[in-house]
ZAGU-902516 format. One record per atom (N, C-alpha, C, O): atom name; x, y, z; residue number from 1. Coordinates in Angstrom, 3 decimals, padded with zeros to 6 digits. Example, Ala and Ser with C-alpha at 12.3 -4.5 7.8 and 13.67 -1.06 7.14 Angstrom:
ZAGU-902516
<'N'; <013.190; -005.690; 007.800>; 1>
<'CA'; <012.300; -004.500; 007.800>; 1>
<'C'; <013.200; -003.300; 007.800>; 1>
<'O'; <014.236; -003.319; 008.465>; 1>
<'N'; <012.850; -002.250; 007.080>; 2>
<'CA'; <013.670; -001.060; 007.140>; 2>
<'C'; <012.900; 000.030; 007.870>; 2>
<'O'; <013.409; 001.138; 008.039>; 2>
This chain:
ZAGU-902516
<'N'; <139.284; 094.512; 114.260>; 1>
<'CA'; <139.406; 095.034; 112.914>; 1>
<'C'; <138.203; 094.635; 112.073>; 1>
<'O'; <137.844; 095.331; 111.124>; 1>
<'N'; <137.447; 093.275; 112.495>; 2>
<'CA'; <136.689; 093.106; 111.537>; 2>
<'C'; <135.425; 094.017; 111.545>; 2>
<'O'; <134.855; 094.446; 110.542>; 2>
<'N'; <135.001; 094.292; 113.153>; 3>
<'CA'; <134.394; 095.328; 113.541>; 3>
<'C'; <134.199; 096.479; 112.186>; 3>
<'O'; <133.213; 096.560; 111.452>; 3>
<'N'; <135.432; 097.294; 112.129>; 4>
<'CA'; <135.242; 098.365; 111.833>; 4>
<'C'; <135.451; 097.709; 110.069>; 4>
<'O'; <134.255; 097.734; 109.777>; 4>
<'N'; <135.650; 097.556; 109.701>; 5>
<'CA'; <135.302; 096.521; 108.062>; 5>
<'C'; <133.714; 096.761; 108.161>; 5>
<'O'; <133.142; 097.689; 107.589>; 5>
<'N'; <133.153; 095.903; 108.878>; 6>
<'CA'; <131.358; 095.795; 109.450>; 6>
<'C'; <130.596; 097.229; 109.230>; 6>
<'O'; <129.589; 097.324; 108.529>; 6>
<'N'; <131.247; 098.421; 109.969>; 7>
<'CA'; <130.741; 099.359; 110.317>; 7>
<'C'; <131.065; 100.426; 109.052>; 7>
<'O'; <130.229; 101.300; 108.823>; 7>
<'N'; <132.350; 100.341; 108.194>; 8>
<'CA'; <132.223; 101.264; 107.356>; 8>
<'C'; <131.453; 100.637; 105.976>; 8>
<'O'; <130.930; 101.376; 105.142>; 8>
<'N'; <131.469; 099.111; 105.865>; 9>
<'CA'; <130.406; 098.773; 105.063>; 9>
<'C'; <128.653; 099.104; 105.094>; 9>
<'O'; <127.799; 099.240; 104.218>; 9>
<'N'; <128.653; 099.139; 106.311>; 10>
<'CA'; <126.790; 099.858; 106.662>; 10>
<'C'; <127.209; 101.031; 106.431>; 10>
<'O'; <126.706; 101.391; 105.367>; 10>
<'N'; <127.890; 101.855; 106.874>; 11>
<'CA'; <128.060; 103.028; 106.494>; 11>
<'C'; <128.266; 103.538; 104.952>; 11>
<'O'; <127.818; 104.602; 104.525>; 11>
<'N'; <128.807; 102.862; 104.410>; 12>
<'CA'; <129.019; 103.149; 102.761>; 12>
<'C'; <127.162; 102.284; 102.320>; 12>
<'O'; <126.590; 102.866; 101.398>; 12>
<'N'; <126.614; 101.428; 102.748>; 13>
<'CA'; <125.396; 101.223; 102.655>; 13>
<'C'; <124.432; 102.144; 102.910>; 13>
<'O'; <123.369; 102.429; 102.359>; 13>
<'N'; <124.864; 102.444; 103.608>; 14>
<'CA'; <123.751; 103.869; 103.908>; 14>
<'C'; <123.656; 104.865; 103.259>; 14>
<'O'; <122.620; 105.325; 102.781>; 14>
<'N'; <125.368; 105.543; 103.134>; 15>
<'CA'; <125.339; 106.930; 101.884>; 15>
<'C'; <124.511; 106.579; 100.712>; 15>
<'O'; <123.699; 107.317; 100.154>; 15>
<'N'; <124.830; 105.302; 100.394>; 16>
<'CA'; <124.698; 105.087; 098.827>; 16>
<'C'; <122.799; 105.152; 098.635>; 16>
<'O'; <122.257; 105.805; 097.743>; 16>
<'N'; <121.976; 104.260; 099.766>; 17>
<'CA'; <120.769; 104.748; 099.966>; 17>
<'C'; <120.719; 106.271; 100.053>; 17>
<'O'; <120.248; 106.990; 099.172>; 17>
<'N'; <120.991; 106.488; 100.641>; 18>
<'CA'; <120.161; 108.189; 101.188>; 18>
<'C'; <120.759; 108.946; 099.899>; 18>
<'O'; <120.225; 110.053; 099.836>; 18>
<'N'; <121.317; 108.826; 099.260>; 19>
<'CA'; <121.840; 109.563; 098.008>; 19>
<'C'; <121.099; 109.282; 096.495>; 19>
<'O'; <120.960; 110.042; 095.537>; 19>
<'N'; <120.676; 107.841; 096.696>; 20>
<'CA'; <119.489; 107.470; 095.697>; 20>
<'C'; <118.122; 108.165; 096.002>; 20>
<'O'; <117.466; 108.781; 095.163>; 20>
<'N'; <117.704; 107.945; 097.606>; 21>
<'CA'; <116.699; 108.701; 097.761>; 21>
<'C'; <116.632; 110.520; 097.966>; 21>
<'O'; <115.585; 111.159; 097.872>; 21>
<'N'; <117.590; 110.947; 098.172>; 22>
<'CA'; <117.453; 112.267; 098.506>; 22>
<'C'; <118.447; 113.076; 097.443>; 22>
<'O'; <119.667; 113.082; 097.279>; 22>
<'N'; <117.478; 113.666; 096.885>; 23>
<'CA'; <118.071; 114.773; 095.743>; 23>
<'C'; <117.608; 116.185; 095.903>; 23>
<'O'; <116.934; 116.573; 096.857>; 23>
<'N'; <117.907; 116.734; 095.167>; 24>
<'CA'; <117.616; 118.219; 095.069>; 24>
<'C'; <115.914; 117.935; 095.393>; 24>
<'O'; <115.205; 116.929; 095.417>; 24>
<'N'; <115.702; 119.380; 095.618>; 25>
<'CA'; <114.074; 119.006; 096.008>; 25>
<'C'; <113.228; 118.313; 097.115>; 25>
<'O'; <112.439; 118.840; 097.899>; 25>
<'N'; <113.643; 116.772; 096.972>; 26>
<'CA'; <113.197; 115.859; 097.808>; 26>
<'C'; <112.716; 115.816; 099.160>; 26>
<'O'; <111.861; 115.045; 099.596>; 26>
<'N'; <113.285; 116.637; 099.737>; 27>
<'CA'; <113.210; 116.851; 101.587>; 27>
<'C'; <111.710; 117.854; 101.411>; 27>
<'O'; <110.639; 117.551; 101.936>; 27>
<'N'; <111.969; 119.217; 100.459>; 28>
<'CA'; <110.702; 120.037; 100.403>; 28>
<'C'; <109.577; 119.313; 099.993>; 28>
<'O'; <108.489; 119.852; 100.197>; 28>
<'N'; <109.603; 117.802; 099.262>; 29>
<'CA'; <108.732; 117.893; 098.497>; 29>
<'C'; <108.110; 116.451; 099.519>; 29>
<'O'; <106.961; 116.040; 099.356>; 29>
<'N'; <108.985; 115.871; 100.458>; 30>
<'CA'; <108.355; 115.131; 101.463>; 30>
<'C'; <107.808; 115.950; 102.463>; 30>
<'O'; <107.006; 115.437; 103.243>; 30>
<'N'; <108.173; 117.411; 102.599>; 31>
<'CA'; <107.468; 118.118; 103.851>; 31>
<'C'; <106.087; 118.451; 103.402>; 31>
<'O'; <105.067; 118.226; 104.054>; 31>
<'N'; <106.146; 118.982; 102.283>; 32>
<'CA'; <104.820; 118.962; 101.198>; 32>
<'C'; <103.773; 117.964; 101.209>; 32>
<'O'; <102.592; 118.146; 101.505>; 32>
<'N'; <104.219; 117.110; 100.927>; 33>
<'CA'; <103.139; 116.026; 100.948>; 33>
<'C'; <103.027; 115.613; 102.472>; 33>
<'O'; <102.083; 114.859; 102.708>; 33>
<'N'; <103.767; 115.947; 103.479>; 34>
<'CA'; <103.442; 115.584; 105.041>; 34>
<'C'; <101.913; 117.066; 105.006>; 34>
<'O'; <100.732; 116.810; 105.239>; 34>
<'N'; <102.168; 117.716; 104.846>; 35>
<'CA'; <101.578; 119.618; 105.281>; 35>
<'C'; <099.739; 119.081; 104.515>; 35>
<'O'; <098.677; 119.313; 105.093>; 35>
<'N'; <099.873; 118.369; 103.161>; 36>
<'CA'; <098.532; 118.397; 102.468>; 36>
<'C'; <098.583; 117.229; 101.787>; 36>
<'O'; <099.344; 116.933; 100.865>; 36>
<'N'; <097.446; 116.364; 102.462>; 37>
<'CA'; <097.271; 114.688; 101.823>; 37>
<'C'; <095.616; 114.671; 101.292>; 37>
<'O'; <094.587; 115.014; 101.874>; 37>
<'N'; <095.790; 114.266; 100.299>; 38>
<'CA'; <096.562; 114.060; 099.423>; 38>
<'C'; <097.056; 115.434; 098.523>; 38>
<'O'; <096.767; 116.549; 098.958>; 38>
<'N'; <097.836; 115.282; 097.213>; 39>
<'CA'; <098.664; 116.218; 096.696>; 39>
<'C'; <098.627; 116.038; 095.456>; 39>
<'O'; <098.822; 114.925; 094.967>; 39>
<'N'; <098.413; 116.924; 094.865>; 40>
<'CA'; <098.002; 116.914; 093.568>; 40>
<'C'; <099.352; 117.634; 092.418>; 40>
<'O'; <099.906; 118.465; 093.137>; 40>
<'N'; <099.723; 117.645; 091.686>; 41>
<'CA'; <101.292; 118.182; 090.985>; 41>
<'C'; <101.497; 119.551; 091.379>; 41>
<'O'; <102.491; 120.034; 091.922>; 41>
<'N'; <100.012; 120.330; 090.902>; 42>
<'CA'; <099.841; 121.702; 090.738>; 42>
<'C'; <099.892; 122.476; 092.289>; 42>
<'O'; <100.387; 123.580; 092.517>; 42>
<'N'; <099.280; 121.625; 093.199>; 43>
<'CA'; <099.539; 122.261; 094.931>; 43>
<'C'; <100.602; 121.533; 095.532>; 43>
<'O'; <100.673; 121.509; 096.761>; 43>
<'N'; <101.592; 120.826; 094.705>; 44>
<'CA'; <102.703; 120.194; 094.948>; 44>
<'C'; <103.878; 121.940; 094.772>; 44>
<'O'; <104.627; 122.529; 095.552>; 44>
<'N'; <103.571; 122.105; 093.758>; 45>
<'CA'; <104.963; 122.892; 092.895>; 45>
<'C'; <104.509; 124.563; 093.589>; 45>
<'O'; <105.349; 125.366; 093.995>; 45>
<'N'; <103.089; 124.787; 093.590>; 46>
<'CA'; <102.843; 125.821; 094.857>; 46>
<'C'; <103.513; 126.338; 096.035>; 46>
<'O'; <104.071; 127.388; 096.351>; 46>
<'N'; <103.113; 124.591; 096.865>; 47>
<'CA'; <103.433; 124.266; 097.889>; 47>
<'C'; <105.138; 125.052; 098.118>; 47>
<'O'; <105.364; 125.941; 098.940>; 47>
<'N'; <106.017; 124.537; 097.308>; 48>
<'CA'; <107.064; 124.411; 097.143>; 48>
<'C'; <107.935; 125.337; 096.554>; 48>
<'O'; <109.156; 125.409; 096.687>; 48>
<'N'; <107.169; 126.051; 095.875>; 49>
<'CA'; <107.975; 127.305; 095.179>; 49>
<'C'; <109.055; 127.417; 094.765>; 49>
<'O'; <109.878; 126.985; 095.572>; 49>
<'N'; <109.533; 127.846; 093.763>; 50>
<'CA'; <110.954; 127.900; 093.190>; 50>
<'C'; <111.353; 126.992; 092.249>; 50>
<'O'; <112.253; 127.323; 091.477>; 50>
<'N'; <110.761; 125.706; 092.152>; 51>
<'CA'; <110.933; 124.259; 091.495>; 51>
<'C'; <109.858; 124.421; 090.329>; 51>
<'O'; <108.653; 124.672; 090.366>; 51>
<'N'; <110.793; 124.172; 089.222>; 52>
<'CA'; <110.031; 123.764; 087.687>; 52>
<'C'; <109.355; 122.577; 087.355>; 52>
<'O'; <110.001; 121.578; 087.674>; 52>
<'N'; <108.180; 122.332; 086.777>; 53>
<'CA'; <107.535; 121.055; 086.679>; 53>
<'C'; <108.309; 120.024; 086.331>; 53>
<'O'; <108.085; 118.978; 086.941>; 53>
<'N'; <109.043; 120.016; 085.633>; 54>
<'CA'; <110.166; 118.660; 084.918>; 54>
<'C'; <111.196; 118.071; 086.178>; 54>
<'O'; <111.648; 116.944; 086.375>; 54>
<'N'; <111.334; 119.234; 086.858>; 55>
<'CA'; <112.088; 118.979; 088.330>; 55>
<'C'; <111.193; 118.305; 089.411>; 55>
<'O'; <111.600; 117.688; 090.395>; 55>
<'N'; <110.239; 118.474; 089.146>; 56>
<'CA'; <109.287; 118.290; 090.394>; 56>
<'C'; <108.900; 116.482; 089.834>; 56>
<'O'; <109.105; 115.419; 090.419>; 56>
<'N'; <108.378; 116.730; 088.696>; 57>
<'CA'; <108.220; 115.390; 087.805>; 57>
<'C'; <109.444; 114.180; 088.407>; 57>
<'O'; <109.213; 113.252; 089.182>; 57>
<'N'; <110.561; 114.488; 087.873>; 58>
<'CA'; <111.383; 113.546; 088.434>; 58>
<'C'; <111.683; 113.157; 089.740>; 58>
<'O'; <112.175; 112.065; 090.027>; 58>
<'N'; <111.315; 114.272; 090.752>; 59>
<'CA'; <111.650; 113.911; 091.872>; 59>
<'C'; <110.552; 112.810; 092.536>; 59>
<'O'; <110.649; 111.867; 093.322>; 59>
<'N'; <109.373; 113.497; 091.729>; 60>
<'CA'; <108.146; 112.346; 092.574>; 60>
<'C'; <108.318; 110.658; 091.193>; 60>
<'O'; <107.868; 109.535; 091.424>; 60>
<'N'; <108.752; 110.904; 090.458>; 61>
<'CA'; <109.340; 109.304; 090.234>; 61>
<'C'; <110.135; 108.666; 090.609>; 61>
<'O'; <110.099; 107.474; 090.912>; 61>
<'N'; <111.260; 109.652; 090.642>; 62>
<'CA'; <112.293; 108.803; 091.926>; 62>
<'C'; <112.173; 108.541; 093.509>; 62>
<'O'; <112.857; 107.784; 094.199>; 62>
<'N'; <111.197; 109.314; 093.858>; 63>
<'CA'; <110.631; 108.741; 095.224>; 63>
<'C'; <109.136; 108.088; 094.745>; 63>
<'O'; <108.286; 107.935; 095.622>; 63>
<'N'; <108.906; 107.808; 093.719>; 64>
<'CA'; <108.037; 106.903; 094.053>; 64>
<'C'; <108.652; 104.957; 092.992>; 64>
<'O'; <108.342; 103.775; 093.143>; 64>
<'N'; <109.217; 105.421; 092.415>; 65>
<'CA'; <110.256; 104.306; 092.475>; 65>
<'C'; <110.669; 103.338; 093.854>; 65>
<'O'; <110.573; 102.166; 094.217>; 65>
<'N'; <111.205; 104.687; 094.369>; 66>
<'CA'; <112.035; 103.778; 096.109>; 66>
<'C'; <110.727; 103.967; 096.881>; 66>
<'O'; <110.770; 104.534; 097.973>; 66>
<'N'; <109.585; 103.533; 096.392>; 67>
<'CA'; <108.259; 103.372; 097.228>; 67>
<'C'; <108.498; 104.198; 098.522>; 67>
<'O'; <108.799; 103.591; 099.549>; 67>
<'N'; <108.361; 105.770; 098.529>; 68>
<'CA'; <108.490; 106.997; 099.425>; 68>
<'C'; <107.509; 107.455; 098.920>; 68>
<'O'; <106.825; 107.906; 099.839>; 68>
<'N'; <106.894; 107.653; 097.722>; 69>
<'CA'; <105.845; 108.367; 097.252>; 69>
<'C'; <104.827; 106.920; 096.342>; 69>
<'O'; <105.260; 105.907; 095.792>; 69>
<'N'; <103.799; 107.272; 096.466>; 70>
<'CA'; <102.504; 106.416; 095.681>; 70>
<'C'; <101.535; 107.396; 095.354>; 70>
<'O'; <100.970; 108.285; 095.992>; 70>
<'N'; <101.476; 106.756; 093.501>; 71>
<'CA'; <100.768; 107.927; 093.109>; 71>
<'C'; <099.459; 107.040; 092.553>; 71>
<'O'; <099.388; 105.922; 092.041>; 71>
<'N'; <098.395; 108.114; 092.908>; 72>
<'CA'; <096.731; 107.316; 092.593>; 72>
<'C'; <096.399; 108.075; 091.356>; 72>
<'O'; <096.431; 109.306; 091.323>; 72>
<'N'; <096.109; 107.395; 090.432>; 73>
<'CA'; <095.363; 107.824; 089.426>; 73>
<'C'; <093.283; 107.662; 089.703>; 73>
<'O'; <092.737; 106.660; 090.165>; 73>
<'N'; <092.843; 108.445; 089.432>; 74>
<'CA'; <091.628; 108.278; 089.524>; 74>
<'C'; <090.999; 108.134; 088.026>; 74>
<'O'; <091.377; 108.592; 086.947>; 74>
<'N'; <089.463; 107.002; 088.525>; 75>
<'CA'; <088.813; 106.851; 087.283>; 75>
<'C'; <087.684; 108.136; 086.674>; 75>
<'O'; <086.697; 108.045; 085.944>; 75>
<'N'; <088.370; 109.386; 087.373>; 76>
<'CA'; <086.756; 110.061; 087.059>; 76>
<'C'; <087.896; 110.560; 086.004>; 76>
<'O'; <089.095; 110.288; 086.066>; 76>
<'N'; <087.242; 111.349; 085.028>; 77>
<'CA'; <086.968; 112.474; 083.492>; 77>
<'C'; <086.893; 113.788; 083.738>; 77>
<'O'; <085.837; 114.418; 083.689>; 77>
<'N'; <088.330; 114.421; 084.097>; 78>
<'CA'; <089.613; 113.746; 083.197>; 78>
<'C'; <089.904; 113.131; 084.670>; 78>
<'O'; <089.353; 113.283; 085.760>; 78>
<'N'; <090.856; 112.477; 084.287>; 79>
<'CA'; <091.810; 111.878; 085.540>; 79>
<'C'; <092.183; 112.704; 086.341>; 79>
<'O'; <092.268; 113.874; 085.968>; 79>
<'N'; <092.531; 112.326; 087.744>; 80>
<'CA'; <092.592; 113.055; 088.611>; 80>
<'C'; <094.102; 112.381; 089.121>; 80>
<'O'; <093.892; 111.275; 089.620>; 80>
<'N'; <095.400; 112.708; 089.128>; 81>
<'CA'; <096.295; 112.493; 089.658>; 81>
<'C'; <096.387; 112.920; 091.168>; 81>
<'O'; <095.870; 114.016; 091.385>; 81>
<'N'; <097.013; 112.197; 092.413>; 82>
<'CA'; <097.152; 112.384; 093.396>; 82>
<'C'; <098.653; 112.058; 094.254>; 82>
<'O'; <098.875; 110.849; 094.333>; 82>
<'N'; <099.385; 112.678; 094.706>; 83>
<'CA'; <100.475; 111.777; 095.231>; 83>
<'C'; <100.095; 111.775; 097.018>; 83>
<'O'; <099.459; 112.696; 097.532>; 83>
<'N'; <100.583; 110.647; 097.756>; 84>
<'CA'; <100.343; 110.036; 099.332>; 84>
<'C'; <102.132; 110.018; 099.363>; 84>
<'O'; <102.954; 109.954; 098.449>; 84>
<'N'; <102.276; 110.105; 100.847>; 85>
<'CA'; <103.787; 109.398; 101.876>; 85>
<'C'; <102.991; 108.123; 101.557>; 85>
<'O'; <101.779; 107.910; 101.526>; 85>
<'N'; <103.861; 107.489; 101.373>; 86>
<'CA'; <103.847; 105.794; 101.841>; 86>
<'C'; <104.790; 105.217; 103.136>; 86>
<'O'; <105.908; 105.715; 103.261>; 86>
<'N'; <104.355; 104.181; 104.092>; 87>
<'CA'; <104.674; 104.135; 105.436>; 87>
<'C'; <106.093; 104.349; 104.981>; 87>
<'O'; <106.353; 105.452; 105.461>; 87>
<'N'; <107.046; 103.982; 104.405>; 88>
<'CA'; <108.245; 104.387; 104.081>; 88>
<'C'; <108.569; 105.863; 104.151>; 88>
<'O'; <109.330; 106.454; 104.917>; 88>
<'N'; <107.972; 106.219; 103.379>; 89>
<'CA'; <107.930; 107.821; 103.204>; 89>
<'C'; <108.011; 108.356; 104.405>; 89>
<'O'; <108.942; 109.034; 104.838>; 89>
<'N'; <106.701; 107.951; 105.131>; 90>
<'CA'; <106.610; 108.968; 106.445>; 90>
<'C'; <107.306; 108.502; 107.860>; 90>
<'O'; <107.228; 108.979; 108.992>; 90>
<'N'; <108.171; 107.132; 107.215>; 91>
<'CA'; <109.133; 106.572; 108.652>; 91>
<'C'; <110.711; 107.829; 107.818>; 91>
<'O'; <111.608; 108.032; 108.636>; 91>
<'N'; <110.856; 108.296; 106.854>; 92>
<'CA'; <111.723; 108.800; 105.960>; 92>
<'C'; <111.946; 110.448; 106.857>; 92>
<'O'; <112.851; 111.169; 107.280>; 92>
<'N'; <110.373; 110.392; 106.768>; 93>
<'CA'; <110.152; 111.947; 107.535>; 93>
<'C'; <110.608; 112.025; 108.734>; 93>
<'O'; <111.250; 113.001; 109.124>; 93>
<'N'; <110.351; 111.079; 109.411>; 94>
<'CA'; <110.219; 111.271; 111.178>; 94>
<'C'; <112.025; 111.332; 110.853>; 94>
<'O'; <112.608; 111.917; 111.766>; 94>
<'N'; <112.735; 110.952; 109.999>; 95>
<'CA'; <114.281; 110.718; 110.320>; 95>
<'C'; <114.611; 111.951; 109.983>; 95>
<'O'; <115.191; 112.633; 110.828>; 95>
<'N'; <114.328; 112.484; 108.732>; 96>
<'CA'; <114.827; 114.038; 108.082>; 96>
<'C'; <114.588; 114.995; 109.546>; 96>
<'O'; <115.413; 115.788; 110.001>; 96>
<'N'; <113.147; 114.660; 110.166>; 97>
<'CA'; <113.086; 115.488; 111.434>; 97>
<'C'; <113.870; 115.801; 112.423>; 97>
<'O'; <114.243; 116.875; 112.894>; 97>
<'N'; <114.128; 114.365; 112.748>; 98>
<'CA'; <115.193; 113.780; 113.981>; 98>
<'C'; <116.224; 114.508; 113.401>; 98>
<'O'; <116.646; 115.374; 114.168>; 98>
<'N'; <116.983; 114.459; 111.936>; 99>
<'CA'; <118.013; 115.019; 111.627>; 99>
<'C'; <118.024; 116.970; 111.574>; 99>
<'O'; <118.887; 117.737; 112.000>; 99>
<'N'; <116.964; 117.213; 111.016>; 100>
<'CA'; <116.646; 118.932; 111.544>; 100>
<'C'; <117.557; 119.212; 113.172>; 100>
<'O'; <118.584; 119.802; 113.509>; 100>
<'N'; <116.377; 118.323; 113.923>; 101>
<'CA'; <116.359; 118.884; 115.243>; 101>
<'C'; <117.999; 118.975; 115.330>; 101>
<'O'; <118.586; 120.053; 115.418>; 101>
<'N'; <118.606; 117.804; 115.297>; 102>
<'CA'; <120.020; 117.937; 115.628>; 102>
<'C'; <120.470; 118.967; 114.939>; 102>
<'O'; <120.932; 119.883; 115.620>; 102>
<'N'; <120.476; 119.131; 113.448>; 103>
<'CA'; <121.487; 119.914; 112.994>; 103>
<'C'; <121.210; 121.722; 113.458>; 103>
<'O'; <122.039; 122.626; 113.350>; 103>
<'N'; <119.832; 121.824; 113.962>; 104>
<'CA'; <119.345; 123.013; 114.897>; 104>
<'C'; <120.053; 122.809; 115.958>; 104>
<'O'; <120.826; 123.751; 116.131>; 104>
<'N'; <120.158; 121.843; 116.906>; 105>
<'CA'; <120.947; 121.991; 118.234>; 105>
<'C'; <121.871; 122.089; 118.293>; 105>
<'O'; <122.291; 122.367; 119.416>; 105>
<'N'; <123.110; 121.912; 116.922>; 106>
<'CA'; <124.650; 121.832; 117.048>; 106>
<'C'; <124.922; 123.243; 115.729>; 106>
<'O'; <126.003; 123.273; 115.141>; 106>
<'N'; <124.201; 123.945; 115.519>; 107>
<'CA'; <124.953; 124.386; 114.170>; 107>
<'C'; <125.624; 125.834; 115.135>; 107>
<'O'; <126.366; 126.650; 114.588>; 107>
């Protein structure tokens, strides 16, 4: 019994992660930044189509909050914003993948 106590606690650990990190958007906007590194807002929301800047805005703060996204500001005039995967990010990807493939092999 204590077993399964163990196992639905990682499990309720886990939803509660993947639900902080993955929102509306999020999956397109990690395939995005996998497709063109670095990424700039404007070939972000391109990239991605359908998504409004204020949407897109929040999503790359909340993944770059949970250090999935890192964003570079540059010193040249004007500034040059950039967003990168961070090793998080792109260990994030290889899983969303792993999870594709399956949900392709069983749907």
């Amino acid at each position: 019994m204590d077993d399964r106590v163990s196992n639905d606690d990682q499990c309720d650990h886990v939803l509660l992660e993947w639900d902080k990190m993955i929102h509306t958007w999020a999956i397109p906007l990690i395939y995005s930044l996998d497709m063109i590194k670095p990424s700039r807002f404007n070939e972000l929301k391109r990239r991605i189509g359908g998504i409004c800047s204020t949407s897109l805005s929040e999503r790359l703060l909340e993944l770059e909050k949970e250090e999935i996204v890192k964003r570079i500001v540059s010193a040249d005039s004007p500034p040059r914003v950039e967003y990168y995967l961070t090793e998080k990010g792109n260990d994030l990807k290889l899983i969303i993948k792993q999870l594709a493939e399956w949900i392709n092999r069983w749907k």
